[in-house]
N, C-alpha and C positions, 0 to 999 in steps of 0.2 A: 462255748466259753469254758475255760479252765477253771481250777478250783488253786487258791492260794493260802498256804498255811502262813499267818504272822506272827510276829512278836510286836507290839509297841508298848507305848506310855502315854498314860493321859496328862494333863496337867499337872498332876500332885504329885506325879510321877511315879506312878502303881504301873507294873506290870500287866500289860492284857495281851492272851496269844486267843485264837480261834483262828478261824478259817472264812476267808469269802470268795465268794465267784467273781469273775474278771476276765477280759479280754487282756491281761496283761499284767504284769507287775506296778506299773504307773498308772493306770485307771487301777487298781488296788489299793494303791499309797495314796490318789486324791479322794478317794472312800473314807480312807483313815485320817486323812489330814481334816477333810470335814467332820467327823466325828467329833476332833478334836485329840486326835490319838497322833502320837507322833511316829513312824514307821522304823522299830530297828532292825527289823530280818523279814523279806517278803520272797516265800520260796515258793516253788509249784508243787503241788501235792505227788507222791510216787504213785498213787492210782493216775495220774493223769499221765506222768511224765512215760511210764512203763509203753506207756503202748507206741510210741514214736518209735521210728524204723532207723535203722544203724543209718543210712545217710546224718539224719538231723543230731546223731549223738556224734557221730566225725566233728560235725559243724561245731556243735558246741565246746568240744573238746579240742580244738585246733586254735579258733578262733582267738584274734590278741586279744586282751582283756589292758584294760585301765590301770597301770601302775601307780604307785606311790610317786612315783615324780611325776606323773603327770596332774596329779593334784597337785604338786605343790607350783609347781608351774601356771597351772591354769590358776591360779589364788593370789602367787607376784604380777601376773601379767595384769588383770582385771584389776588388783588395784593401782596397776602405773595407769590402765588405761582411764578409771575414774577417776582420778585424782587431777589427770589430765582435762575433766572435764567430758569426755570422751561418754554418749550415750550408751547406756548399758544394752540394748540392740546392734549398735555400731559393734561393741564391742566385744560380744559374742560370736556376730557374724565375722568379724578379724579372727579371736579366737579358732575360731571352727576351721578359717579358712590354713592356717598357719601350724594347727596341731598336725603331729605326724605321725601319733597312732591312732589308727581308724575308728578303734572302740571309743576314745575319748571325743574323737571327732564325732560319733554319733551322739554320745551324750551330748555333748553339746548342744548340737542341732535339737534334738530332743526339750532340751532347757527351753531355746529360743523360738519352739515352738507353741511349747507352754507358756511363756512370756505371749506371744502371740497370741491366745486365747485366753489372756486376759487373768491370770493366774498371779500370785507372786515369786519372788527369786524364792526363797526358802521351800515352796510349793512347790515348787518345778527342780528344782533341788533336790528336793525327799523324794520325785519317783526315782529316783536311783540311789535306795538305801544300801547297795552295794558297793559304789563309789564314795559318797558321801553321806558320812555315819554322824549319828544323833550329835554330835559336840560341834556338828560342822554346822548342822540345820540350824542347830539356836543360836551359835555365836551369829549366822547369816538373818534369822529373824531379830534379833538383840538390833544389829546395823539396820534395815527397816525402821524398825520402832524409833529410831534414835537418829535417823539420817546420816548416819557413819560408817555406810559400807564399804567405802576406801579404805578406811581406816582397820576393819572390822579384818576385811582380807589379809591387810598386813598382820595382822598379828596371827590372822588361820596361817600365813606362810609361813613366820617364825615359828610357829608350834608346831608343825609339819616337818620345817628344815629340822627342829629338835629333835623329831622321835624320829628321824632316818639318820639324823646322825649318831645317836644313841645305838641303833638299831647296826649298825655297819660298824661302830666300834666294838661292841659285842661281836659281830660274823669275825669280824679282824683279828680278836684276841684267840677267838675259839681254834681258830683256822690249824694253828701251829700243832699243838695238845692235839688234837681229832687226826691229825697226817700223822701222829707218832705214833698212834695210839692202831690204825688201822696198819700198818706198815707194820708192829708186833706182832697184829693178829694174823696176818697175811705170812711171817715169818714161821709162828710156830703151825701150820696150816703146811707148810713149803716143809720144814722140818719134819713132819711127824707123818706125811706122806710119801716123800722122797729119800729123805736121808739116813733117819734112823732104821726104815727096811734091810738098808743093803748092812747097815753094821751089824741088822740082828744074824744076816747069813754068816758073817765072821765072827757071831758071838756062839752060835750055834755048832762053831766046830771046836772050841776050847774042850767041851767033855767034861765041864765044871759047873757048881750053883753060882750063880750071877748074883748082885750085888741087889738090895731090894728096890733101892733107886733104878735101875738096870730093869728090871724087872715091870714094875709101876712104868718105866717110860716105852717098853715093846708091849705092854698090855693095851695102853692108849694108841700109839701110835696104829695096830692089830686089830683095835677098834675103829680108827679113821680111816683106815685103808677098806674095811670092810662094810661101813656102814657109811662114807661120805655121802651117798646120795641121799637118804632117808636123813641124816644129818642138816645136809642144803636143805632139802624141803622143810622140814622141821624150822629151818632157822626161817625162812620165807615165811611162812603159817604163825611164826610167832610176831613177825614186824607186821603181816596184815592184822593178826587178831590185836595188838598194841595199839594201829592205828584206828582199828575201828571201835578199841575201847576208849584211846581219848575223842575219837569224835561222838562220844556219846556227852551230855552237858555233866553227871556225874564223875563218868572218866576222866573227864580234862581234869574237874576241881581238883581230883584225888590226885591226879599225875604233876598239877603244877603244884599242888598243895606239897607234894614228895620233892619237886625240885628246887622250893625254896630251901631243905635241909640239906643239900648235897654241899659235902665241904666246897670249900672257892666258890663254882659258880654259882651257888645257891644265893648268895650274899651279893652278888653283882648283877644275879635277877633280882630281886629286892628292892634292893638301891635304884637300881632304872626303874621299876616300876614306884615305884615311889616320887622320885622326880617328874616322871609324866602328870603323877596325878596331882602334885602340888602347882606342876606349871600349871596343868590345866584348869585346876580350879580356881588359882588365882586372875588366871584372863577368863573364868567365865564370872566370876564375881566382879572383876573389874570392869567389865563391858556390860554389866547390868543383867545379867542372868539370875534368875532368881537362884536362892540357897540352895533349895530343895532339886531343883533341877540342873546347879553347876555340880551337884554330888553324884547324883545319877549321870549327868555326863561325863564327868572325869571318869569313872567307873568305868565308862568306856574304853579309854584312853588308857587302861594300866596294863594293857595284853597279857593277864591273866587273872583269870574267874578266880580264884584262890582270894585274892586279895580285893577284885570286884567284888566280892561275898562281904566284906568286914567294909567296905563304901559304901556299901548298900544299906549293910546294918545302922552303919552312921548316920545316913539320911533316915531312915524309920525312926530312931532313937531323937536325932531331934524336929521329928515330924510331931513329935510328943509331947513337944514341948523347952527339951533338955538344950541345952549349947552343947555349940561343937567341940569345945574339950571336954565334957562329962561325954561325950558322943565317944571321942576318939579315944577316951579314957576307956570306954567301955568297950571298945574294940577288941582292946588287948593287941596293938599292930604296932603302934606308935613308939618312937625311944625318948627316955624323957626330956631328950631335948626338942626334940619336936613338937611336944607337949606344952611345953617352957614358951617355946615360940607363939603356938596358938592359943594359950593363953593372953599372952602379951599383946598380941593382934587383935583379940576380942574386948580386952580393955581400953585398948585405945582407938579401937575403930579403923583397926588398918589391917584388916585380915588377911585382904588380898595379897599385902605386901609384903608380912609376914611367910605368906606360904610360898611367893617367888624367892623369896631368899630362902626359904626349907629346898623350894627348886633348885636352886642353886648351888645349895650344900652339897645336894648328893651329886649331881652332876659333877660335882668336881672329886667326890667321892668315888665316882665311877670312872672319873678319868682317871685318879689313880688306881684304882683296883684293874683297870685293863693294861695299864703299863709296867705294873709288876706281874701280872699275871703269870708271863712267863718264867719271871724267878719264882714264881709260888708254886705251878706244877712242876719243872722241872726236877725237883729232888726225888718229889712221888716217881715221875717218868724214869727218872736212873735207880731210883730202889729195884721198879716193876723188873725194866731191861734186865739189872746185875741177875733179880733172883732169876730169872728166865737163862740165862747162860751158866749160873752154878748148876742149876737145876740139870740143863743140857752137860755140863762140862761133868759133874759128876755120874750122869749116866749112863756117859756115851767112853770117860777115859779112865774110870775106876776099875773098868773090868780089864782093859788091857793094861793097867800099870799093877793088876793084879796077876795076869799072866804074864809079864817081865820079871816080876820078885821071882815067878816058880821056877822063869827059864834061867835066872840066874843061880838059884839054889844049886840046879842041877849042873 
């Protein structure tokens, strides 16, 4: 048997990581789920994984894996099929038969096998905390407890449709800015290997001092020509050493913590994550999740630990005793209208409905911020360009309208 490093939550929603033995990642997760620990990362330990042979890392490394629309699909479908009336066995077994990625197809099978031994959906559900993560598990045990799994689906689909659509207006917006931005870099790259070369052999025969700008741009360009390769690699060594900084649990924090400050997009990660976590909290409060566990799971839901840190604190602080606006008060995250709102929700008993409309706010906040987007970098993008061609146009035609003045002297 293998050795499994995890992460879960108990009930009160405390963090526990350790390590157990297991034939598997799902006999790991019904360990934890007996325990009483809910599973949010079950990996295999690197002493175990090291020793498998390049065949089994192909496999792993080829093989399709489970998208985001295949959850959200499999979440509408299950509940047009209960609502129909349609047994949750029938309904799997359609499932399984109708899905058209294989990985999702075997989850599945896997569910409905668990089902079969006698297990529950949310049970059979958490051996794949990879597919379906802690906000999915509860809101799926929440329909259990309360007989509303129809119900329950629907709205996992809606919050699923939300954060892809959120997630694809963001790719959309970025798309433009990122092809401008690579196409500059790629320009002065093309420049300062090819072109400025040949003017140095023509600046090289005037028999004159060159202009400083002139100068500063054959120094650089005399450097790219001569050191591009240690250059390339250097840049490589720097994006693996980046990725393997933020996939450390402190790197990420510090790196997403960095990109909430970046002018424009810093504010439009923000606002998306922000809205994730108000929708999410308000349909796990709504659906009967408890406080302390709709906080730690929204936390999930905000795709970035920066801001899951300050959710988290929130649930500790009113694990204490405090309310959630002395909580979010104390966050230091919150704008005071937000605050304004969860106040107002707290006093009247409608908190959940409260924070759907905070959901709501920013969502619409984020729609406008990706549809100007492109007039808000724009001006930066034609600043960057102009200085990038004075830059060139002064170094490359100073010196010859300096040797035109001498040829006309003479």
């Amino acid at each position: 048997m293998s050795h499994f490093a995890y992460r879960g939550r108990d009930g009160s929603g405390k963090l526990i990581e350790g390590v157990l033995e297991g034939v598997s990642s799902g006999a790991v997760a019904d360990i934890l789920l007996g325990r009483g620990i809910t599973p949010v990362s079950i990996r295999e330990t690197k002493a175990q994984s090291a020793g498998k042979g390049g065949a089994g890392t192909e496999i792993k490394l080829f093989a399709p894996r489970v998208q985001h629309v295949d959850i959200l699909l499999f979440s509408r479908q299950l509940h047009t099929l209960l609502k129909a009336g349609v047994p949750i066995m029938r309904a799997l077994a359609g499932l399984q038969e109708s899905a058209t990625n294989p990985a999702m197809k075997e989850v599945i099978r896997d569910v409905r096998e668990s089902l079969e031994g006698g297990r529950e959906l949310s049970v059979s559900l958490a051996r794949h905390p990879k597919v379906f993560g802690p906000f999915y598990i509860s809101m799926v045990r929440v329909g259990e407890a309360t007989g509303m799994l129809d119900e329950i689906f629907l709205r996992l689909f809606e919050h699923l449709e939300f954060d892809r659509f959120m997630r694809e207006q963001v790719k959309s917006a970025l798309r433009y800015p990122m092809f401008v931005v690579l196409a500059m870099a790629a320009a002065i790259v093309v420049v300062n290997i090819f072109v400025i070369p040949a003017f140095a052999k023509v600046f090289a025969g005037f028999g004159a001092e060159l202009p400083l700008m002139t100068r500063a741009l054959l120094a650089f360009s005399n450097f790219m020509v001569s050191w591009w390769p240690l250059m390339l690699l250097g840049a490589i060594a720097a994006i693996f050493a980046f990725r393997a900084w933020v996939a450390t649990p402190a790197g990420r924090m510090q790196w997403e913590a960095i990109a909430l400050r970046i002018p424009i997009a810093g504010k439009i990660v923000r606002k998306a994550a922000m809205a994730r976590f108000a929708r999410s909290f308000a349909l796990g409060t709504r659906s009967g999740v408890p406080l302390m566990q709709a906080l730690s799971n929204s936390a999930q839901t905000v795709d970035n630990s920066f801001i899951a840190s300050k959710i988290e604190g929130m649930r500790d602080t009113v694990e204490r005793g405090e309310s959630v606006l002395r909580a979010a008060i104390a966050s230091g995250f919150f704008s005071p209208v937000v605050l304004q709102m969860v106040a107002v929700g707290e006093e009247s008993g409608a908190l959940d409905d409260m924070m759907e409309e905070v959901g709501q706010m920013y969502q619409r906040e984020v729609e406008y911020e990706l549809k100007t987007l492109g007039q808000q970098i724009e001006p930066i993008l034609i600043v960057c360009l102009g200085a990038m061609v004075l830059v060139l146009a002064l170094g490359i035609f100073l010196p010859m309208w300096d040797l035109g003045k001498v040829a006309v002297k003479k």
